[in-house]
N, C-alpha and C positions, 0 to 999 in steps of 0.2 A: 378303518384306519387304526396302526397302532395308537394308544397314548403313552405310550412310553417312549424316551429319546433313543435314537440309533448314539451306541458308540462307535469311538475308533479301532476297538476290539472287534465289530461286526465287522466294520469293512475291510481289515485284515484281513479276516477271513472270506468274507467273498471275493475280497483282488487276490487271495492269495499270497502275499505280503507279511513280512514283519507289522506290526504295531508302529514301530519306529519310521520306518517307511513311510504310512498315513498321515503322523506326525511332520516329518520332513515336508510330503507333499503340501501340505499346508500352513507350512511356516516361510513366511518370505524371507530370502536372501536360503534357505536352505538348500543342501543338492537333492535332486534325486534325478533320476535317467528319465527319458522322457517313457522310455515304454512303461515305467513302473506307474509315473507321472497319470500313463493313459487309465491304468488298470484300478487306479486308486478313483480317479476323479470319473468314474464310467461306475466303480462300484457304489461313490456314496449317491451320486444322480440315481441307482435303482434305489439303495433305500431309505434317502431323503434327508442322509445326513449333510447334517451344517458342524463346523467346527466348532467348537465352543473359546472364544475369544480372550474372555475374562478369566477363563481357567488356566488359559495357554499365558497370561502375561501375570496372574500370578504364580508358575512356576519358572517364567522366565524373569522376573522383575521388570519386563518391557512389554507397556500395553500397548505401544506400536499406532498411538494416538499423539494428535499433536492438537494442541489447542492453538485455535486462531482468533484473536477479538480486536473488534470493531465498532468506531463509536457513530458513523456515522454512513450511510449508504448513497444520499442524493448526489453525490459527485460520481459523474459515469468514472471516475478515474480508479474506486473501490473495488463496483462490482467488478469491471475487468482482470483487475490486479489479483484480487480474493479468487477469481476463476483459477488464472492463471498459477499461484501458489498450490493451491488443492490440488490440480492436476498434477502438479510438479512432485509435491509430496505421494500424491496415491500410487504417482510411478517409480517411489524409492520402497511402495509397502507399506505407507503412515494411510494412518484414518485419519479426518480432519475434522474438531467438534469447532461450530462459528458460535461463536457468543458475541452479543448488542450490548455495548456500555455505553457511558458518558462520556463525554470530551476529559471531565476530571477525574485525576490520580484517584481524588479519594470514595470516588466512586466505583472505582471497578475494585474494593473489597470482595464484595461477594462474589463477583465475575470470578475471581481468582482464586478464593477459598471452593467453589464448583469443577472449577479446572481442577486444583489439588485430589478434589475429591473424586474425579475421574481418573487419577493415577496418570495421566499426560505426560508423556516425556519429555515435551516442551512446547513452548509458548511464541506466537507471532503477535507481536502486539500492535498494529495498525493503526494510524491514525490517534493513538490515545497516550497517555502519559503514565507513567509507573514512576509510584514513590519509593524511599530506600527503605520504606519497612515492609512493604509488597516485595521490594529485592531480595531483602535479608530471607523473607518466609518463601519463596521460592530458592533460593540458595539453600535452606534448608533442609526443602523437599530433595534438593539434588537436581534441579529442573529447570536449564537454560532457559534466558530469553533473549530475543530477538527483535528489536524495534525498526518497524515498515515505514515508511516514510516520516522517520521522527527518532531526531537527537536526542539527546540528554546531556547535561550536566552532569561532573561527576564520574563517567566513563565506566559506569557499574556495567550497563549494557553494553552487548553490541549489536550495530546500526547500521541498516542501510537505508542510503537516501539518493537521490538525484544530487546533483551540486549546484543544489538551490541558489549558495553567495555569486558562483560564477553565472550562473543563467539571470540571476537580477539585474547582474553590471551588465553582460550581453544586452540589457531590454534600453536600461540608457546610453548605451553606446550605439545601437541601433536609431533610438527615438532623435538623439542629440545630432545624429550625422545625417537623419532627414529634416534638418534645419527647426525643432518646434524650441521654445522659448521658454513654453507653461508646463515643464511635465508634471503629474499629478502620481496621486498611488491612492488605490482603494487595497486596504488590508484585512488580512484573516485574520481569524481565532490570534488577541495577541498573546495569549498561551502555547500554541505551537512553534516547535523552533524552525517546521518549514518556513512558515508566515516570518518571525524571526528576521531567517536568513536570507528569504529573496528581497526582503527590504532592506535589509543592510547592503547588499551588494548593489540596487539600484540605487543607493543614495552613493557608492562609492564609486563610482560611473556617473555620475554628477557632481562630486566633490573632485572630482580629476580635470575637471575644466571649469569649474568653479562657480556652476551652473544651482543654483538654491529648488530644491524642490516646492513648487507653485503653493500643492493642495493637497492635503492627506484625509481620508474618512474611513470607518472601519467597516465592515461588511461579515466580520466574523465567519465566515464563507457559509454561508448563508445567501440564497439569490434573493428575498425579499428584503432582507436588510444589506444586500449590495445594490437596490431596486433603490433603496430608500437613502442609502452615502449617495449614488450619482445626482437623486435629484438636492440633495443638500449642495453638494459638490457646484454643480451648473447652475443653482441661484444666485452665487454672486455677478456683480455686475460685469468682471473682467473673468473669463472661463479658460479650463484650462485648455491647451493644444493639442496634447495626450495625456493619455492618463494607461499608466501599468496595475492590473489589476490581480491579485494574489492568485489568483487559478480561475480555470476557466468556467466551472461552473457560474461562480461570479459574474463575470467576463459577461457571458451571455444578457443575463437579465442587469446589465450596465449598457447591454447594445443596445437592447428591447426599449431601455427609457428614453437614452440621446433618439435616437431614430422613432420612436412608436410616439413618444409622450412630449418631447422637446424637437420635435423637426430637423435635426440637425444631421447634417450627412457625414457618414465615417466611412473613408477619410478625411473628405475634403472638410470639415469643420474638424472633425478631432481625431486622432489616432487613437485604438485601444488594442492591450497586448494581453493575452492571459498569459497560464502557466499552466500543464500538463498535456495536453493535445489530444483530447479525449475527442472519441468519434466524432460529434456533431462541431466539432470549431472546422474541420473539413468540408461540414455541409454549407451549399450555395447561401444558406439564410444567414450564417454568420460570417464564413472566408473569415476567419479569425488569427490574426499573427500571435502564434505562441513558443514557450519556449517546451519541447517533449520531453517528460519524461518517461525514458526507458524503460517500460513498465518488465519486460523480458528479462535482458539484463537487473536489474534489481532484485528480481525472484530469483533468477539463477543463484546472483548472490546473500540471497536470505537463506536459501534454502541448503546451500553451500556452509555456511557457517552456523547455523542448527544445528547439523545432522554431523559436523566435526566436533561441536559442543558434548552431543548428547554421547558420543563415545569418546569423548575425552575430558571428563569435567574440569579438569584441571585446566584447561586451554582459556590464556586471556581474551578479555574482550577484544573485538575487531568491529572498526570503524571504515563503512564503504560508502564514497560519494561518486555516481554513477556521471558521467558525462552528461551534459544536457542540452541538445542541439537550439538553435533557436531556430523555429520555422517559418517563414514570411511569406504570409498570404494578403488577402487585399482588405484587412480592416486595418492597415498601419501604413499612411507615407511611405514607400520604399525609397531610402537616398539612391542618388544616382551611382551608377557603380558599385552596389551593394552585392555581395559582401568586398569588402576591402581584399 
């Protein structure tokens, strides 16, 4: 075997071909006819060449890399979503590099000085928070970001999200018209402005008929510490009726205690609602009434407003709240006649 690299000079010459051509053939979004297409990709398959990537994006100034990061994966609602975007992107020509950070801004320094340093044309920021000096030094680089289920203050970014405030008010206007009295909230991360906003909408769907929220615990969306709010929650002597729980990860190991650890039957002792509709709130163990987030939709629109970014820097931010159906299965009271 050689050890020396095949160039794009070799297989010119065995497809017979310009140079430019090879080129072409291997630059996404590039033309070239399909018969050249054949003659090119048949000649590097005999002599083993690979394009060289790194080379091609520093004489294009585009490495044709998109940095995605993520603080957290136990919510089946990630892995899906992060499927979903990479495919989306590999089908516009981006490579996609995943990096694991922390819930905090000020931890994904070095997340971000690594992205820089792989020359990323930009950034999906998932689940996690970006501060204005991580702004300012990606504005620097020239390098959109894009925030995945998660606002900001400020409007530096742009965002896409489900319409978290409307799907909260959907969960007490739901719970309130199947007659309960106690409604409760177990809350996420209260750093997140998902967590945030489905709380503020749930309380405003209760302040609309003048209804006081019973019980609130936090669960940081976390299943053992949303394991460990329900059984604080259900200690008291008067318990609540329902309880809306920030997503359904949650959701789940809040079912697992009412039912597994306290005996109590859902619904007929309590109602419980998550938030995102990740596979398993489907499955017969849970029948879980939640509200879906669009995980399709959402990407479409991240990936939409990236790839307008990275060839228009100049282009303001844009803020996207994706519709959020509420879906009603049998761990929640259905009111009669639902929906209205």
């Amino acid at each position: 075997m050689a050890s020396t690299k095949i160039t794009s000079a070799e297989v010119a010459r065995r497809a017979g071909v310009s140079q430019s051509a090879v080129s072409r053939v291997f630059t996404p979004g590039a033309s070239a006819s399909k018969k050249t297409a054949e003659k090119v990709r048949k000649a590097a398959a005999e002599l083993g060449y690979r394009p060289n990537v790194l080379a091609r994006a520093m004489v294009s100034g585009k490495s044709r890399m998109i940095g995605l990061v993520v603080a957290y994966l136990e919510n089946y609602f990630y892995p899906e979503a992060l499927e979903k975007l990479s495919n989306a992107l590999q089908a516009q020509g981006y490579h996609v590099l995943v990096f694991m950070a922390s819930l905090k801004a000020g931890n994904l320094d070095n997340v971000v000085d690594e992205l820089l340093d792989y020359q990323v044309d930009g950034i999906i920021a998932a689940s996690v928070a970006m501060s204005s000096d991580l702004a300012q030094r990606c504005g620097d680089a020239g390098v959109p970001i894009v925030l995945f289920n998660r606002t900001q203050e400020g409007r530096e970014f742009s965002s896409v999200t489900s319409d978290n405030r409307a799907g909260g008010r959907r969960v007490a206007e739901f719970l309130l018209a199947g007659g309960h009295e106690r409604p409760a909230y177990i809350a996420g991360w209260e750093g997140a402005s998902t967590q945030a906003d489905r709380e503020a909408g749930f309380l405003d769907g209760l302040a609309a008929v003048g209804r006081p929220l019973f019980a609130r615990e936090v669960g940081n969306f976390v299943m053992d510490e949303a394991r460990a709010a329900a059984r604080r929650m259900f200690a008291r002597p008067v318990r609540p009726d329902a309880v809306f729980v920030a997503n359904d990860h949650m959701a789940f190991g809040v079912m697992d205690v009412l039912r597994g650890e306290l005996g109590l039957s859902v619904p007929g002792d309590v109602s419980v609602v998550g938030y995102d509709d990740v596979p398993p709130a489907a499955w017969a163990a849970y029948d879980l009434t939640t509200v879906r987030q669009r995980a399709n939709c959402m990407v479409e629109a991240t990936v939409e407003i990236l790839l307008d970014q990275i060839e228009h820097p100049d282009a303001p931010p844009r803020s996207v709240a994706v519709e959020a159906p509420l879906i009603v299965r049998g761990s929640a009271r259905i009111p009669e006649g639902w929906p209205a």
